[in-house]
N, C-alpha and C positions, 0 to 999 in steps of 0.2 A: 688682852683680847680674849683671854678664855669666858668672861663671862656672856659676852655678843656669842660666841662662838656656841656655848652651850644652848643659849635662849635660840638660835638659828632653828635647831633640832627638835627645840620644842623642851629639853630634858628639865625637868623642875627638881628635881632631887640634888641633881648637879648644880643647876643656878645654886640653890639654895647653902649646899656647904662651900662651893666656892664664895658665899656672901659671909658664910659663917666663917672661913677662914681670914677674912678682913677684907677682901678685893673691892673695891670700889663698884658701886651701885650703876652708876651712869659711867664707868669707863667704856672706852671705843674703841673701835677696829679700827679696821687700815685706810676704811671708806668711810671715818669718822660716825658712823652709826653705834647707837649705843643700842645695850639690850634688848627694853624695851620697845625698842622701832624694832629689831628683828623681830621680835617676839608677837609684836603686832602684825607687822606685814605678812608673817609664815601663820596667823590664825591661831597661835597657845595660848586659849585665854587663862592656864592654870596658871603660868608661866607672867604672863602679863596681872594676873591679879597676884603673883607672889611679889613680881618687881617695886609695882605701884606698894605694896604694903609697906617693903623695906627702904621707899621715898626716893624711887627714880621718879626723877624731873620728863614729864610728856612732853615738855617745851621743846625740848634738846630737839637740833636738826643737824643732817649728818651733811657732809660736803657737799651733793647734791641736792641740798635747802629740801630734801624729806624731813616729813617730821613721823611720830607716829600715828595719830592721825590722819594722815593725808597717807602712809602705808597700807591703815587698817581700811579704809576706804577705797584705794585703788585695788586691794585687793578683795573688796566685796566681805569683808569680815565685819556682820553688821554689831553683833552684841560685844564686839572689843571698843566698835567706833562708841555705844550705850559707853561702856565701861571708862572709854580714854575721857570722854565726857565728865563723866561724873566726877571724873578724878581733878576736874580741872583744866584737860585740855583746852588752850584757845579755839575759838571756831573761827577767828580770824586775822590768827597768824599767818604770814603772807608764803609765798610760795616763789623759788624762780618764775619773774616774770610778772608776780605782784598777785597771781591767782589765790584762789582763797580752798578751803576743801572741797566748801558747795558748789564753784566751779567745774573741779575735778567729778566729782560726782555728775555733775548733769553734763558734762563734755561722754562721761562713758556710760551714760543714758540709766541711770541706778537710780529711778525714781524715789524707792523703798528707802534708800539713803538718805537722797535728797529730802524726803520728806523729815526725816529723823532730826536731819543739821536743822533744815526749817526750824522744828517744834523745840529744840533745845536752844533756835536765838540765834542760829545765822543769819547775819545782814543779804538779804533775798535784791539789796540795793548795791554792793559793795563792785567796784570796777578793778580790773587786773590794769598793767600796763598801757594796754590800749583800748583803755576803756569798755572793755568788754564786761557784761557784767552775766549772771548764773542764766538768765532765757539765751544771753547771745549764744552760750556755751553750748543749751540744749536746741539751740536750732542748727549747728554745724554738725550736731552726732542729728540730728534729724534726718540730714539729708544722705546718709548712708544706712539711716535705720532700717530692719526689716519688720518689725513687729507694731502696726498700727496701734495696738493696746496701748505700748508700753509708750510710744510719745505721745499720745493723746493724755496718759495721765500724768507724765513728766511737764508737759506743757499746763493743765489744770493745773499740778500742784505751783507751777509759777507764777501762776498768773492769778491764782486765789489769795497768792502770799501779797498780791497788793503790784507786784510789778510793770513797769509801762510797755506795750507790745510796741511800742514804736520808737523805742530807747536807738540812734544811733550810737553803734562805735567803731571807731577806723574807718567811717566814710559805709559803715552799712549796716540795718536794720535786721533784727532775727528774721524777717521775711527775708528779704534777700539773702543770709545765711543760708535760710531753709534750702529754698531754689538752686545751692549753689554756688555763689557769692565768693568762697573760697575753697572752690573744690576744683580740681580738673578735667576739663575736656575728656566726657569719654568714663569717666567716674560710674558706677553702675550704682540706678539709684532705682525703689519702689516707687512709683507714681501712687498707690492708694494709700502710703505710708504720707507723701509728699499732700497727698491733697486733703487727710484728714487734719495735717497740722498746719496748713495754709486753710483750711473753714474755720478754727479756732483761733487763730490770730487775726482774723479778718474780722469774729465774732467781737475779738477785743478792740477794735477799730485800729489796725494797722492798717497803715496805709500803702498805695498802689502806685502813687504816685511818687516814690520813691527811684535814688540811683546810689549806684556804688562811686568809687573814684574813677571807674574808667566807662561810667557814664552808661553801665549795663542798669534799665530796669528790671521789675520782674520778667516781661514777656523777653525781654534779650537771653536774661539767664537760663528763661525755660526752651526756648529753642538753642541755646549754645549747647545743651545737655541732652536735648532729643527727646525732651519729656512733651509728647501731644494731647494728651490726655490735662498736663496740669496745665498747656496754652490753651485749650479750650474750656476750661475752669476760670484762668484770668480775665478771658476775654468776656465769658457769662458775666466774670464781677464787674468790667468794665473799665480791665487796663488798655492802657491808650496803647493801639497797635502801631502809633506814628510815632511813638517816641522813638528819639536818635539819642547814642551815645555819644562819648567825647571824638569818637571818629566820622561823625554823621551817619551812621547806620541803623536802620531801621531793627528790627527783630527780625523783620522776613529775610532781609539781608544778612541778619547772622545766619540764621536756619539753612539757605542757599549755600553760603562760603562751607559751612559745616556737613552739606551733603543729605537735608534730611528734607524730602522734597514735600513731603506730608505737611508737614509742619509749614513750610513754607508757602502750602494751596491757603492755610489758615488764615493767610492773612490779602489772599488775592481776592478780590473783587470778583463777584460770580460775571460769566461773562453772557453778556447780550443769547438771550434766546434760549439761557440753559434754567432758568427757571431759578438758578441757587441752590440748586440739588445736589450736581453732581462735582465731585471736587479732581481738578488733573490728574492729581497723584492716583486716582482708580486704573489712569492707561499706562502710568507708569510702573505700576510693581509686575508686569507681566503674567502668565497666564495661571490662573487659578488666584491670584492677588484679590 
């Protein structure tokens, strides 16, 4: 284990005579990880290009199916990911779960990354276990996103690579991710984040007429979440405010159960004599509302 151990630290002079002393190249630790995945993960590119010299295998994955790739990437180290490349690395050796790198990358919204895997030949097509494929991944780190930029160009670079905005997997479309889809109740999300990447999938012809398994569409998930801003974006596009889920429920009726009485005037019918002006929830946030 001394040579994992040395590459951990970064120390290249040490890998080196412990290699010169005969230790083995690709030996492991206790977490089955060999050198070079430490060495990738902790960012020593000296370290990692002394490994690769002396013909550590980039393939090797340690117990928990890391590889170093998929190290050098989760941990944002872009010219080790260039280097494990060049050396060989697969880009789409499978991962726990059947995920690929490029998934990993746009699950933790690393466009700069993602672009990289793209241009050197990752499959922009390739499905994990549950059919999830590299957009589903970036529309779930979407809907926690804060930085507009940064999904707006992680979404272009997917969706240039050729890929379909209306791909279901597991019963749901990266639209519905976006909105939600698998997030919880109460999840703190940006609306101007949520609605720059809901224009660009909708650009792509994603569809609105979509459901999950438990028969949320969009407008369900956006009032389950309290986002008013993105139900009155859906509804401009022209999602159907009557659609019911697998329980019969309207949107407006999730919005009510959920407590968000805004969202819920959204979808009320203006009433006799008010013109469609004024919405209820004005005499309900009390004074100065």
């Amino acid at each position: 284990q001394d040579v994992p151990a040395a590459a951990i630290v970064g120390d290249a002079d040490a890998v080196r005579r412990l290699l010169d002393l005969g230790l083995p190249v690709d030996a492991l630790d206790s977490q089955g990880c060999t050198a070079l995945l430490r060495a990738a993960g902790g960012g020593h590119r000296a370290v990692v290009d002394l490994l690769l010299a002396r013909g550590a295998d980039p393939q090797l994955a340690a117990h928990s199916g890391a590889t170093p790739l998929s190290a050098a990437v989760s941990m944002r180290h872009a010219e080790i990911v260039d280097r494990l490349v060049a050396a060989g690395a697969s880009l789409e050796q499978r991962l726990p779960g059947d995920l690929t790198v490029l998934m990993v990358a746009c699950a933790l919204g690393l466009t700069d990354l993602a672009a990289r895997l793209l241009t050197a030949g990752a499959d922009v097509h390739a499905r994990d276990a549950q059919g999830r494929m590299a957009l589903h991944c970036a529309a779930m780190f979407g809907f926690t996103a804060r930085e507009r930029s940064r999904l707006v160009a992680l979404f272009d670079t997917l969706l240039l690579a050729g890929v379909d905005a209306d791909q279901s997997a597991a019963g749901a479309t990266p639209l519905l991710l976006l909105l939600g889809a698998r997030a919880e109740p109460g999840t703190a999300a940006d609306e101007d984040v949520l609605i720059a990447g809901l224009e660009l999938l909708l650009d792509h012809d994603a569809s609105l007429d979509v459901q999950d398994p438990r028969g949320f569409g969009p407008l369900h998930l956006a009032a389950l979440h309290g986002l008013l801003r993105v139900v009155q974006r859906l509804m401009r596009h022209g999602a159907n405010p009557d659609m019911r889920d697998a329980l019969n429920r309207t949107p407006r009726e999730i919005a009510v159960m959920r407590g968000f009485i805004d969202i819920a005037a959204e979808f009320t019918p203006p009433a006799p004599g008010n013109g469609g002006n004024v919405s209820m929830a004005r005499f309900l946030r009390g004074p100065g509302g």
